[in-house]
N, C-alpha and C positions, 0 to 999 in steps of 0.2 A: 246918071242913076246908079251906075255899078259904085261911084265915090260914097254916094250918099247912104248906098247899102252899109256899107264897110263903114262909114262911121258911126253909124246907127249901130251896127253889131256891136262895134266898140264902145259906145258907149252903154249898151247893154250888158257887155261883157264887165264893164266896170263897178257898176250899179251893182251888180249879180255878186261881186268881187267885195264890195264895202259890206254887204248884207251876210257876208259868210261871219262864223264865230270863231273868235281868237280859242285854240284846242288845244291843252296841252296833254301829252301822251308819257306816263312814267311808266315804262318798259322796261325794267333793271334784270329780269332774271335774265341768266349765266346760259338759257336751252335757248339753242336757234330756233329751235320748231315753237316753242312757244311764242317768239318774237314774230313767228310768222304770223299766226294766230293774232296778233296784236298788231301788227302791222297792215292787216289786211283790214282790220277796224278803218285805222289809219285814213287808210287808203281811201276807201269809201268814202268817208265825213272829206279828202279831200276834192275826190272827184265831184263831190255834193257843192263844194264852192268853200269850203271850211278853209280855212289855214291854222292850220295842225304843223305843230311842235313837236319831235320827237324825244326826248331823251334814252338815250339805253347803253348797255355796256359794248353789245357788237355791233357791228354793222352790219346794216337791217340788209336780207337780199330782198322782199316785196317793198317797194317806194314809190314812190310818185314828184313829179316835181313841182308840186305842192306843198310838198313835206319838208319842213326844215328840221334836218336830224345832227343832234348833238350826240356824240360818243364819248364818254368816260369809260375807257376799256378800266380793265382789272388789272390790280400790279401783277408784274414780273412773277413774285415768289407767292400771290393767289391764283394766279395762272397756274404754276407748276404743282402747286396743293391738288388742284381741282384735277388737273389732267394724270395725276397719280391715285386717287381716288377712283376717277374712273375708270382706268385699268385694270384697277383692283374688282372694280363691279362687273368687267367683261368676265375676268377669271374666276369667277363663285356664282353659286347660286345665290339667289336673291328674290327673296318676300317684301310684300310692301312693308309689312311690320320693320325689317331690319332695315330698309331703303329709306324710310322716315324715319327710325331712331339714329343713323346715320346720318341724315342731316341734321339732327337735332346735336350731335354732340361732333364727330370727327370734321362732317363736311358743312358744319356751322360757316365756313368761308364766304359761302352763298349769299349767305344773313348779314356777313359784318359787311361783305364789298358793299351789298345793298347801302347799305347804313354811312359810310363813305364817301359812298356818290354824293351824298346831300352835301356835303359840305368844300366838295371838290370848285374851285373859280369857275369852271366851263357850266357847273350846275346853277351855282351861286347867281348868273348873270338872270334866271330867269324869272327872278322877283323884280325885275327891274320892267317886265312885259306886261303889259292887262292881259290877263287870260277871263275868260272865261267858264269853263270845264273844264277839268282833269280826268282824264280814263287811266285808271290805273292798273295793268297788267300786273296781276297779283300773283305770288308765291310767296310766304311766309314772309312778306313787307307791310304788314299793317301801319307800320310806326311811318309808312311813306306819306300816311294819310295828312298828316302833319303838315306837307307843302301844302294841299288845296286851304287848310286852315287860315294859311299863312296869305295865302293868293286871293281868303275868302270868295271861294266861288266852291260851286257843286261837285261833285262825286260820281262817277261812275268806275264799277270795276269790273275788269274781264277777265271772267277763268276758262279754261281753256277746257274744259268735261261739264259730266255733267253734275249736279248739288253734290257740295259735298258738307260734313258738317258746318266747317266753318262758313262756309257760303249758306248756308240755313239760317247760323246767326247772326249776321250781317244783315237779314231781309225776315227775321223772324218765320223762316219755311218750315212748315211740321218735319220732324225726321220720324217719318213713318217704319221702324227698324220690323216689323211683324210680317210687311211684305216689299220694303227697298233693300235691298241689295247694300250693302258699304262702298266703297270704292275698293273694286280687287276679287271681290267675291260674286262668284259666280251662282247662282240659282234654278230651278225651275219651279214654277208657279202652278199649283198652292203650295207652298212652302210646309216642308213635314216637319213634325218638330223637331230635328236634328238640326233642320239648317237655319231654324228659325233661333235655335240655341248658340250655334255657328256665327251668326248675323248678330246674334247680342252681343258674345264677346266682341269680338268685332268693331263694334259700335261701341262699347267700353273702352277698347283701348285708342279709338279715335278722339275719347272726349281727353283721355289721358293726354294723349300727344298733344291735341290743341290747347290743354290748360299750360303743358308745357314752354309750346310754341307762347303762347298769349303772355306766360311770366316774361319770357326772355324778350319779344316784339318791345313788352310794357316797360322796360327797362331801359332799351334801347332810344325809345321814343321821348321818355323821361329826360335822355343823357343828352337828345338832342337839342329838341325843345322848349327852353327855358326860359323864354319869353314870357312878361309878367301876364297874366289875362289867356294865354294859350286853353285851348280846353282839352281837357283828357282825352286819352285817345280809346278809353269807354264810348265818351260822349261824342267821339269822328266816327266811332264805328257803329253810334248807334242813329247818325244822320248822314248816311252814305243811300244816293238818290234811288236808285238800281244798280242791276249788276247782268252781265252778260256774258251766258252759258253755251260751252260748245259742244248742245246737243241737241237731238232732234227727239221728244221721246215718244210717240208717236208712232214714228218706225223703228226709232233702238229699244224703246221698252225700259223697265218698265211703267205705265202709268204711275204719276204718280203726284200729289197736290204741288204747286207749284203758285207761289202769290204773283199779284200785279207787278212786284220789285223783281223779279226774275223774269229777264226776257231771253229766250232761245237763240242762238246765231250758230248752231252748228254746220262746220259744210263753209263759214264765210271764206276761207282761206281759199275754195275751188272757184277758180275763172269761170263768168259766164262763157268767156268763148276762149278755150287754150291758144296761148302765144305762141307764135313760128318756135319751132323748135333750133335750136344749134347745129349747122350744114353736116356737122357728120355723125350725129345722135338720128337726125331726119333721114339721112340715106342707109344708115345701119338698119333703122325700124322699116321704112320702106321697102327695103330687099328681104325682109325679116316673112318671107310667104307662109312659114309654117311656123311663124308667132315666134314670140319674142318674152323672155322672162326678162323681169326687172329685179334685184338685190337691192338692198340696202338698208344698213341696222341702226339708221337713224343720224340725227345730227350733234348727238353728245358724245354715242363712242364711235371712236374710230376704229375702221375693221382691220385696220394692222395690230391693234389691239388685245384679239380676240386672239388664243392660244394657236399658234404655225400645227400645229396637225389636226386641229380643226378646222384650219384656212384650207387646209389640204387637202382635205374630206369634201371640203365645198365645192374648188377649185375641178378636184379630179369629176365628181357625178354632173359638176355645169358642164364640162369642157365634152362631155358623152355626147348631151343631149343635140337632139335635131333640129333645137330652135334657139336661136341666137341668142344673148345675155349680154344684158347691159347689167355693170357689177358699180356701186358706186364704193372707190376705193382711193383712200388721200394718197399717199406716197406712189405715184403713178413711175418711179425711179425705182421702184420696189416691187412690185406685184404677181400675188400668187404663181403665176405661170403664162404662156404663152398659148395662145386656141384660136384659130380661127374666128370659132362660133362667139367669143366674148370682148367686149369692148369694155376697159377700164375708164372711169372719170370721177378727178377728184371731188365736183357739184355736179348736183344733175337737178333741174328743172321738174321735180317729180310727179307737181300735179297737170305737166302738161305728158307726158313720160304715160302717165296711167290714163291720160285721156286717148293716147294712140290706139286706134282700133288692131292693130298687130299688137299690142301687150295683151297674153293672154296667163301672165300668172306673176303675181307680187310678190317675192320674198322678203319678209318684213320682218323689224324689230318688236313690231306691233303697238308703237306709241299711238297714241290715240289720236294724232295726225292723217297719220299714214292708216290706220283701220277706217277714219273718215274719208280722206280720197281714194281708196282703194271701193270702196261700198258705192258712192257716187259713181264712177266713171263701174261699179257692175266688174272687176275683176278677182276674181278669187286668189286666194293667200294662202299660202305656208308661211308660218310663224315662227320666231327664232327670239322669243323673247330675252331680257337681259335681267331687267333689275325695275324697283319701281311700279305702277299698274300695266307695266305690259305684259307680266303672266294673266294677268284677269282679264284683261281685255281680249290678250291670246283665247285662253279659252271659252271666253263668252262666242267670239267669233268664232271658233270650233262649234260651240254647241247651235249655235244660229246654223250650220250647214254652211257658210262662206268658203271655209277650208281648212285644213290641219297646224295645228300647231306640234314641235319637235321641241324638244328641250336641247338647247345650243352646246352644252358642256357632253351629251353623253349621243351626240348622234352617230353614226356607223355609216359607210358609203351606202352599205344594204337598204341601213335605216331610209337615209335621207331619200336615194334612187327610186324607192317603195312609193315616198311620198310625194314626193315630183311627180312620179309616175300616175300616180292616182289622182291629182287633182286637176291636171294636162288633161287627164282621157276621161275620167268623169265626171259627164254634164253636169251631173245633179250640182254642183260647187256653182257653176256661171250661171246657172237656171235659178237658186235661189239667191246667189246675191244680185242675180237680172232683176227680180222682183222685189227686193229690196230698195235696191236704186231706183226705179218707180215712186214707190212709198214716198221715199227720203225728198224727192224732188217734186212731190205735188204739197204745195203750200200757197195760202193766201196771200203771202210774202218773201220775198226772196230773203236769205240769210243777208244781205248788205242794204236790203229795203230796210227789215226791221232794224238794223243796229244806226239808220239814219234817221229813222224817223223817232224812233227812241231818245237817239239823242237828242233828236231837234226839239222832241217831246219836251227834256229835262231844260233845255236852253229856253224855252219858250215863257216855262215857268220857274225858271231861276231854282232851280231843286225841284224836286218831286216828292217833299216828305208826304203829301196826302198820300201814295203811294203806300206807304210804310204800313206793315200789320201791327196792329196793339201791342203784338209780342215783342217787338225790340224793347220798348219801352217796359217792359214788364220784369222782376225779379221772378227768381227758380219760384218761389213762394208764391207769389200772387199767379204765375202760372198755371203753377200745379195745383191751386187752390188749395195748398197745404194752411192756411190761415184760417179757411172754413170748415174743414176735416179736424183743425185741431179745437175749431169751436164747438162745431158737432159732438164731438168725442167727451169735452168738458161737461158739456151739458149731460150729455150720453152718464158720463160717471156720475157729475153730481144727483141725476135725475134715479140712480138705480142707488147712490148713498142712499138721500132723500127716503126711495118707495121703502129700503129696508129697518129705517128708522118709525117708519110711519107703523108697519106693517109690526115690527117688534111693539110699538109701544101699545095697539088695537092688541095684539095676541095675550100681553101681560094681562089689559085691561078686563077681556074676556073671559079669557081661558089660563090666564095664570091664577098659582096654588095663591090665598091671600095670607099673607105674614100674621104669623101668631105670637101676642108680646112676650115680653120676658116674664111678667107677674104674672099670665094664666099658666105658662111653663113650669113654675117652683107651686102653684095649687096644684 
């Protein structure tokens, strides 16, 4: 019997194995944390029975072996662009404004590797696969759209936050600018008219940078794409199936319309049930009885990076405190100083790291990563933003009550000591983002439910254009109903020509003086 079981499993497990969909995953941007985000997609569709295809530039840390992951790293001297660039963004201050116009012209690098990868043999090979679907982990890669064209199969794209312009026009989403926020911009609700002026420009210079981004994508895609019959990559982005957002808005706020084509997966990156941790990260946090701060300024800059008398400044107010630190810090041959209370490591596991009940305060870069596992797992944050939306993000979570954000280039021991101090000893930080984390976790569907069934959704029906609002297909014109206003308007004039023709020639008729000839004039 016990034979017959185990064959029967297997060949259940087989059957289960033929019925999965062939997935492919275009993963190209240059951020770890974003790949995690994308990986974690991945992950699900493979644990779901999928056989899923990776493509990406790094090597992914979330996988499964399921996953067959191709690597096309970045050259030598785009490697050494990128990682001088970023330097450069640890040592300045930085708005999104200049973080996006920086990619747009100096750290355009990002855009051309993207654009490279397609044509690299390791990538080349995989027209040669039936796929299925394509999920494409999007950053300024539209022109990527191009493969699924070429593979003729469906579309799905994951952004990593929550709508943002261009992800509005991809799915035809209203950009309600009167009371959403832009990406970066912080609010309170009813929106006074300062901020609502605020949020226009704002919202201006977004349309700006995407017409930007959109000439250069468009160009790109043109220079790849040359195949007789190919279709524009207007018409890839105006038949892209869904797309998936990593937000919950709900609990993050604020409401706001959201079509059929936009499904929420915020949070999917966080383990149902955190993984054993590493034997001596587990016995540091374990011994850790009067709690445990966790550092770390993300997976783009590295914190050797960031200016030696502000490492110093860090280093000196961790190494005071009475509760242990865990610092994540790459050049482990190198590090700030020596403390008892601190443990150096150059990875760290961090969404299982914020799940330990001894982590009782985040220090963060504040990428929208880490402001999501940090809210989940209910721990409060001090903020050390860099470049990019993680000032906005910083202080949205400042003004939600989770924790303090510090500006990283101009903090003081005093500074920083004040504000450690304050979010250690005052409940009020773990009491509302307690309550938060609540919010964020009661759903009808688990963040990796809906990104399965969605997709299985989109598989099911070979695309999901019924999905699509009227608006994609629609010109600024026929939108704005600027063709009926200009009809209105025509009529409008010719109709007050018209009444004043009418209205002159009754007036002569009536009441005008009548013409007296020339011959009664000379009698």
């Amino acid at each position: 019997m016990f034979s017959v079981r185990c064959v029967l499993l297997l060949l259940f497990a087989v059957v289960a194995s033929t019925q999965g969909a062939n997935i492919l995953g275009l993963f190209s941007s240059h951020s770890p944390s974003h790949l995690i985000i994308h990986m974690s997609v991945a992950k699900a569709l493979a644990e779901a029975g999928h056989n899923v295809t990776v493509v990406s530039m790094l090597k992914p840390k979330v996988t499964h072996k399921d996953i067959h992951v191709i690597v096309v790293p970045m050259k030598d001297d785009q490697q050494q662009a990128m990682e001088k660039h970023m330097t450069e963004l640890a040592g300045q201050k930085n708005s999104l404004f200049s973080t996006m116009n920086r990619v747009l012209n100096e750290l355009d690098v990002m855009i051309k590797a993207q654009a490279e990868l397609l044509s690299d043999p390791r990538f080349q090979r995989i027209y040669d696969t039936k796929f299925d679907l394509m999920i494409l982990g999007y950053f300024v890669n539209d022109f990527q759209l191009g493969v699924a064209a070429k593979l003729k199969i469906p579309v799905i794209v994951n952004w990593m936050a929550a709508p943002i312009p261009v992800i509005d026009q991809f799915t035809g989403n209203p950009s309600e600018i009167s009371y959403v926020p832009t990406l970066g911009t912080v609010v309170t609700h009813p929106m006074s008219l300062l901020m609502r002026a605020k949020n226009l420009v704002s919202s201006l210079f977004f349309q700006y940078i995407t017409y930007a981004f959109e000439n250069k994508v468009t160009r790109i895609y043109n220079e790849i794409f040359t195949e007789k019959g190919q279709p524009t990559l207007n018409d890839l982005k105006r038949n892209i199936s869904l797309v998936f957002v990593g937000c919950h808005l709900i609990s993050e706020g604020p409401i706001r319309p959201l079509v059929p084509a936009i499904v929420e997966i915020g949070g999917i990156q966080v383990k149902d049930k955190p993984d054993p941790l590493p034997k001596d990260i587990d016995l540091f946090l374990n011994k850790s009885t009067q709690g445990a701060v966790f550092l770390s300024l993300g997976s783009n800059i590295k914190s050797s990076t960031v200016k030696p008398e502000i490492v110093q400044i860090i280093f000196k107010v961790l190494s005071e405190l009475k509760e242990n630190v865990i610092w994540k810090w790459e050049d482990l041959e190198n590090t700030p100083g020596e403390a008892a209370n601190i443990l150096y490591k150059n990875w760290l596991p961090q969404d299982d790291i914020l799940a330990h009940p001894n982590t009782k305060l985040f220090i963060t870069h504040a990428g929208k990563g880490s402001i999501t596992e940090s809210q989940y797992h209910g721990v409060p944050m001090v903020a050390l933003p860099i470049f990019g939306d993680q000032p906005g993000n910083a202080a949205l979570m400042e003004k939600s009550g989770y924790g303090l954000a510090s500006d990283l280039l101009s903090i003081t021991e005093d500074s920083l000591r004040e504000t450690l101090k304050e979010v250690l000893e005052n409940k009020k930080y773990s009491q509302a983002i307690g309550k938060f984390s609540d919010l964020y976790r009661d759903r009808p569907l688990t963040s990796k439910q809906s990104a399965v069934y969605w997709t299985e959704y989109v598989l099911r029906h070979h695309g999901a254009n019924h999905l699509q609002s009227p608006v994609v297909h629609m010109n600024f014109i026929e939108l704005n109903n600027l063709d009926i206003y200009a009809l209105i308007l025509t009529f409008l004039i010719l109709f007050v020509l018209l009444s004043r023709l009418v209205a002159k020639l009754v007036w002569n008729k009536l009441w005008g003086k009548p013409k007296v000839s020339k011959s009664k004039k000379k009698k």
